[in-house]
C-alpha positions in Angstrom: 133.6 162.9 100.0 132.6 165.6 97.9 130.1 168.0 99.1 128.1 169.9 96.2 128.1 173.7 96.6 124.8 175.3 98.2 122.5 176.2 96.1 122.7 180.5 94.8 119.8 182.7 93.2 119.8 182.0 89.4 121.5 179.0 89.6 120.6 176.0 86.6 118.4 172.8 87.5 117.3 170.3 85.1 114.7 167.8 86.1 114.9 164.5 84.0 114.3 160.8 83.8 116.2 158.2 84.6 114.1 155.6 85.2 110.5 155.2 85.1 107.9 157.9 82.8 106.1 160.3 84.4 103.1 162.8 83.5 103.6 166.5 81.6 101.7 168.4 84.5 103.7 166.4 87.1 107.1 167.8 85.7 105.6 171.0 85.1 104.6 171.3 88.7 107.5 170.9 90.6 109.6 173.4 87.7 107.3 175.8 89.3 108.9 175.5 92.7 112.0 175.4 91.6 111.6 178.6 90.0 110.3 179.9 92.6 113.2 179.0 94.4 115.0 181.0 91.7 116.7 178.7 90.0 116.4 178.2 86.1 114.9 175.3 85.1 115.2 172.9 82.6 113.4 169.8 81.2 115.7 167.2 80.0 115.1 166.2 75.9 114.0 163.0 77.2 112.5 163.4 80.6 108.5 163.2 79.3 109.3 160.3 77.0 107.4 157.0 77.1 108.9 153.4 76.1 106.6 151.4 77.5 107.0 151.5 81.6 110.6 153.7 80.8 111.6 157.7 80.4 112.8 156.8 76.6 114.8 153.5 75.5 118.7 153.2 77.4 120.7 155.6 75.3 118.1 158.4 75.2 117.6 158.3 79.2 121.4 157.9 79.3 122.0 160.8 77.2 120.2 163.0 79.9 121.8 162.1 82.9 125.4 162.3 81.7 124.8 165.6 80.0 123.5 167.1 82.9 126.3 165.4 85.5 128.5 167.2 82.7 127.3 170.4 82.5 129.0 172.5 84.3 126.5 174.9 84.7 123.9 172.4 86.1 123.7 172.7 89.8 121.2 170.8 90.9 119.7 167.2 89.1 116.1 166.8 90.2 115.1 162.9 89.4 111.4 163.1 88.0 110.3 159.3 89.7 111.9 156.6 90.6 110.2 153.4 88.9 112.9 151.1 87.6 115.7 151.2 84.9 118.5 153.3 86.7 120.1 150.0 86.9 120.5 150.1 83.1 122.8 153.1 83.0 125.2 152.8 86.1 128.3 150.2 84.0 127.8 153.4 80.9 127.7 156.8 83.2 131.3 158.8 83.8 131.7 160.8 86.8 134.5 162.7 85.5 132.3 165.6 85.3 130.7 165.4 88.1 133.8 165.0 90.3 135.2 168.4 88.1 132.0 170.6 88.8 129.9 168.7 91.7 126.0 169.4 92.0 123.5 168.1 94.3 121.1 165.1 92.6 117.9 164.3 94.1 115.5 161.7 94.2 114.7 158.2 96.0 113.1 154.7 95.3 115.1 153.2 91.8 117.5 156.3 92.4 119.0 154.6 95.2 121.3 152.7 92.8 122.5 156.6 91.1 122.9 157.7 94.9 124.9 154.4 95.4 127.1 154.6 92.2 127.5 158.3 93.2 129.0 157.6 96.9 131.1 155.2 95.1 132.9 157.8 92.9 132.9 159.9 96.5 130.3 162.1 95.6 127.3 163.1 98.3 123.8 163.4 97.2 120.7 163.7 98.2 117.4 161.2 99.2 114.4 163.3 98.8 111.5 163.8 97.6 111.2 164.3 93.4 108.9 165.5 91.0 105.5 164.4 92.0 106.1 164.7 95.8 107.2 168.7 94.6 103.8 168.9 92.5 101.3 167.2 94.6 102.3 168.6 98.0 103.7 171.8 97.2 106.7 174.5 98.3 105.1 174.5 102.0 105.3 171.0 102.2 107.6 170.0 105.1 110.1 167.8 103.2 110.1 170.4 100.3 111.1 172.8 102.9 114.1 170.4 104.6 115.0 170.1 101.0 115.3 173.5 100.3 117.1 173.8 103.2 119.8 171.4 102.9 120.4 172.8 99.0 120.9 176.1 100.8 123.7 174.8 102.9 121.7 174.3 106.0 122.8 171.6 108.1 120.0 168.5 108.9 118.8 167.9 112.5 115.7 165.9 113.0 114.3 165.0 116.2 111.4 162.8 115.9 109.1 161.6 118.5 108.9 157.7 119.0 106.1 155.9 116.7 103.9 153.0 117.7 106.7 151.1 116.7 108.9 152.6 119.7 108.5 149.4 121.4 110.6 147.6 118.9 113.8 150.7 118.7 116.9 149.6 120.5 118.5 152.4 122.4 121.8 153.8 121.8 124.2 156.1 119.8 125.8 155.7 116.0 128.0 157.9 114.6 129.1 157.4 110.4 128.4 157.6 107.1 125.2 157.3 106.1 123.8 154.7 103.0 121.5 152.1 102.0 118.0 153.7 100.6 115.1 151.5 98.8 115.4 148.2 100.9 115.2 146.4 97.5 117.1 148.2 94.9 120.0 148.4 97.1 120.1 144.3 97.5 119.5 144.4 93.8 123.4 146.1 93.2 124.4 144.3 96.3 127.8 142.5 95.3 128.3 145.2 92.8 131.0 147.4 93.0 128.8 150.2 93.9 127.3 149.0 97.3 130.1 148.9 100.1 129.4 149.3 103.1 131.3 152.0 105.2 133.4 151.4 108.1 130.9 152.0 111.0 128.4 153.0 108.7 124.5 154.0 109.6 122.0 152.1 107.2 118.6 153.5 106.5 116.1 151.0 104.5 112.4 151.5 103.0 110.6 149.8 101.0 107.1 149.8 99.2 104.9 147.5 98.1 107.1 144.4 98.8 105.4 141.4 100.9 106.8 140.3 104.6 108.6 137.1 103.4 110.8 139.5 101.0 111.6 142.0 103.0 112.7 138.8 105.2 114.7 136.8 102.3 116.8 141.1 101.7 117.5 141.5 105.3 119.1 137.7 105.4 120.5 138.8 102.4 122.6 141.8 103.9 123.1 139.9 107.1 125.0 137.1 105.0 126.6 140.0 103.1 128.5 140.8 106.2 126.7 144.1 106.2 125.5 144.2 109.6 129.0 143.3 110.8 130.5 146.5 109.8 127.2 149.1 110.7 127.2 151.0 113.8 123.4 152.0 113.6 120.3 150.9 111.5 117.7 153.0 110.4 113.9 151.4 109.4 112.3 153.9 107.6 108.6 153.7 106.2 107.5 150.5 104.7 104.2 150.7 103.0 101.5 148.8 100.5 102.0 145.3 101.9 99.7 143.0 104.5 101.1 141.5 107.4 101.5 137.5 106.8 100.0 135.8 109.3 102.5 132.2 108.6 105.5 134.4 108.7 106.7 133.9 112.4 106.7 137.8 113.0 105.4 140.5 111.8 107.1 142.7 109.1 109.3 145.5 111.9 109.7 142.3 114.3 111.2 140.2 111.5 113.9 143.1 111.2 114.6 143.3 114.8 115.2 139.0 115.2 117.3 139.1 112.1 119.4 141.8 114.0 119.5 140.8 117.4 122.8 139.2 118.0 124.2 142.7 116.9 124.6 145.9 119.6 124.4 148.7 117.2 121.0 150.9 117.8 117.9 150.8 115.8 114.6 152.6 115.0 111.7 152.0 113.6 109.1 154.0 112.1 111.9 157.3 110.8 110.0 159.0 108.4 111.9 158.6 104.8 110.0 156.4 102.4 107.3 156.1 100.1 105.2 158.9 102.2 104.3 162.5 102.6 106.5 162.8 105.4 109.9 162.0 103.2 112.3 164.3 104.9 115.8 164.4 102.7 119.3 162.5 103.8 122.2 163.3 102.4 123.8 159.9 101.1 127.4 159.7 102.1 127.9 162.3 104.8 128.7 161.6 108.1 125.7 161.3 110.6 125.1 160.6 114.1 122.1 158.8 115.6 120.7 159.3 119.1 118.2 156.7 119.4 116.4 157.2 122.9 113.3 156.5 125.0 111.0 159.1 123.7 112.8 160.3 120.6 114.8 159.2 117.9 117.5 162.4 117.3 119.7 162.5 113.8 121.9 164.9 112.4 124.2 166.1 109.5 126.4 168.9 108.9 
């Protein structure tokens, strides 16, 4: 895999896109940090563009991403929202520029596809917060901070304490590359040349808004995929905006665990990466290890 270089003073970001649209003060909000990170930053043409839900019609939002993959004095791609549309540009973007002069792209929700289509052309990236989490929360938020971080060539090590949902986390240790990302999006490219599933992998999920019988109907749908087969740990991160349904034989996080429980491999519950303040940044691809135990779930990334 390649590994983006860490982040230097007066290096070039651009924020941009590639998906949904997003708010003027939003944008301008998170340049701030950025530049007081001391980075230069730059707003793609096409990045406060409206076409209907979308940043701009297919070409124009296009046009953004690959000339900022391309630039070789872009290091660092901030992904303004998530949304939906990313799945529009991955059969028309080339990595050749990329691969030449890599830099860290960041974002979550729809971008799971980019991070997926990234890993696929052996490229590490970044899950993390994006524009609005930057310009709501601020530079002292905590995942702002891990973010900063990790662009600074920091290694990640998170050591969380067990959530009400520690009942459900099955004890043990994974070691392996990391994927998976927006429960959904990723079943929506599953089959696609762009989600495979790592030897011994570690899958995180999270998901927003969906309803209990959905989430239900994607796991199934990895489990038939052979997906589980293959992991050697699964992350459940935050899943958010729905109602428990009461005719479903579980509920939501006890669904996830019957749908798994033929398989050894460790699992948690409640790891906070999501829809939700507490986002803290992954790096897609890298090798991780998982230490899921009695009062603490324990993850780390060089």
């Amino acid at each position: 895999m390649i590994r983006p270089p860490a982040l230097k003073f007066n290096d070039k970001a651009v924020i941009l896109s590639p998906a949904g649209n997003i708010a003027e003060t939003t944008v301008n909000g998170a340049a701030a940090i950025l530049r007081e990170w001391g980075l230069q930053v730059g707003v793609s043409p096409n990045a406060l563009s409206h076409t209907g839900r979308f940043s701009g019609f297919v070409e124009q939002r296009l046009s953004d991403l690959q000339h900022a993959m391309d630039d070789p004095d872009v290091k660092l791609i901030l992904c303004s929202r998530g949304g939906y549309g990313v799945v529009h540009l991955l059969d028309k973007l080339k990595f050749e520029g990329i691969r030449e002069n890599p830099k860290w792209v960041i974002g979550y929700s729809d971008i799971t596809a980019l991070h997926a289509a990234l890993q696929h052309n052996w490229i590490l990236s970044l899950h993390g917060p994006m524009a609005k989490h930057f310009a709501d929360e601020g530079a002292a938020d905590v995942a702002v901070r891990y973010t900063k971080a990790i662009l600074a060539g920091q290694s990640v090590k998170y050591e969380i304490p067990v959530t009400e949902y520690g009942y459900l986390n099955r004890q043990g240790q994974a070691s392996g590359r990391l994927f998976g990302g927006n429960l959904s999006v990723y079943c929506g490219i599953l089959g696609s040349k762009y989600a495979k599933t790592p030897r011994k992998g570690i899958l995180f999920i999270e998901d927003i808004g969906e309803e209990p019988y959905k989430v239900d109907r994607y796991i199934h749908q990895l489990k038939l995929a052979g997906v589980f087969d293959k992991i050697s740990g699964l992350i459940v991160g935050q899943f958010n905006d729905y109602t428990e349904d009461n005719d479903m034989y579980n509920a939501l996080f006890e669904s996830i665990l019957a749908a798994v429980s033929e398989y050894t491999f460790p699992v948690c519950f409640g790891f906070p990466v999501g829809h939700v303040k507490h986002n803290f940044p992954l790096i897609m691809g890298a090798r991780a290890t998982l230490s899921v135990k009695e009062n603490s779930i324990v993850f780390k990334q060089r």
